[in-house]
C-alpha positions in Angstrom: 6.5 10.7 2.7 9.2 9.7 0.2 9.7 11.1 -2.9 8.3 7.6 -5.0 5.8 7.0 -2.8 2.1 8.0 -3.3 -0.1 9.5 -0.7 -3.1 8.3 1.7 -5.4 9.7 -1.2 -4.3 9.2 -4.3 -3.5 5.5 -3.4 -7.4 5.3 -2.1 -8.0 6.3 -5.8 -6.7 3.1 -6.9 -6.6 1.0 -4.7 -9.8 -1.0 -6.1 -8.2 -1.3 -9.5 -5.6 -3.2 -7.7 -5.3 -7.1 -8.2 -5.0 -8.8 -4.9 -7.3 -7.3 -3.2 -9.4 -8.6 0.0 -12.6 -10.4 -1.3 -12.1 -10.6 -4.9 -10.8 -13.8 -6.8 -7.1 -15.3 -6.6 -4.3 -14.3 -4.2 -4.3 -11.5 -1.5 -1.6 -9.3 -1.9 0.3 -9.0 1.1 0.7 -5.2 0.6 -0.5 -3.5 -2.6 0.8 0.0 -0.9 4.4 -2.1 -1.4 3.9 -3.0 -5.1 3.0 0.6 -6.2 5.8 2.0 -4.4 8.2 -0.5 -6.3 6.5 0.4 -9.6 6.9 3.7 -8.7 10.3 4.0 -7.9 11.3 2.0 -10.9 9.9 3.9 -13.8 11.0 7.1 -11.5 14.7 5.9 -11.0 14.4 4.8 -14.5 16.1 1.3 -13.3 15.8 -2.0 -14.8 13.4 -4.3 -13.0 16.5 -6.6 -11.4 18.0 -3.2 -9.3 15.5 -2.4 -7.4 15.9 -1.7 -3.7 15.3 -5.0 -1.4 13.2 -3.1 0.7 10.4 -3.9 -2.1 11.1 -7.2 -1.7 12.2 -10.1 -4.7 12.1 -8.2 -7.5 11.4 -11.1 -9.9 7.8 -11.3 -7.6 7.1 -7.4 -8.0 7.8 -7.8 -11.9 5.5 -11.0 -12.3 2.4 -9.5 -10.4 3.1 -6.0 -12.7 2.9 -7.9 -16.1 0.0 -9.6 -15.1 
């Protein structure tokens, strides 16, 4: 597991708070486990949104589904 990332567990815990979820109203998130580890890896790194690694994908998507 890295560093940023959270566990099988604690990302159960939340994992119905989470927009984007199957069954519920709007969009389904194509992988919630993806957002959190971006969120979490940015406030950890302390970096601004526009560095983050590509691996989380467009960071100008990750930003816009975090302020909403």
């Amino acid at each position: 597991m890295r560093r940023h990332a959270l566990r099988d567990d604690q990302r159960e815990r939340i994992e119905d708070f989470l927009p984007g979820r199957e069954g519920h109203a709007g969009g389904t998130a194509a992988d919630n486990r993806l957002f959190t580890d971006a969120v979490l890896f940015r406030y950890r790194a302390g970096i601004p949104w526009r560095d983050l690694p590509e691996r989380f994908g467009d960071w100008k998507i990750v930003y816009q589904r975090y302020s909403r």
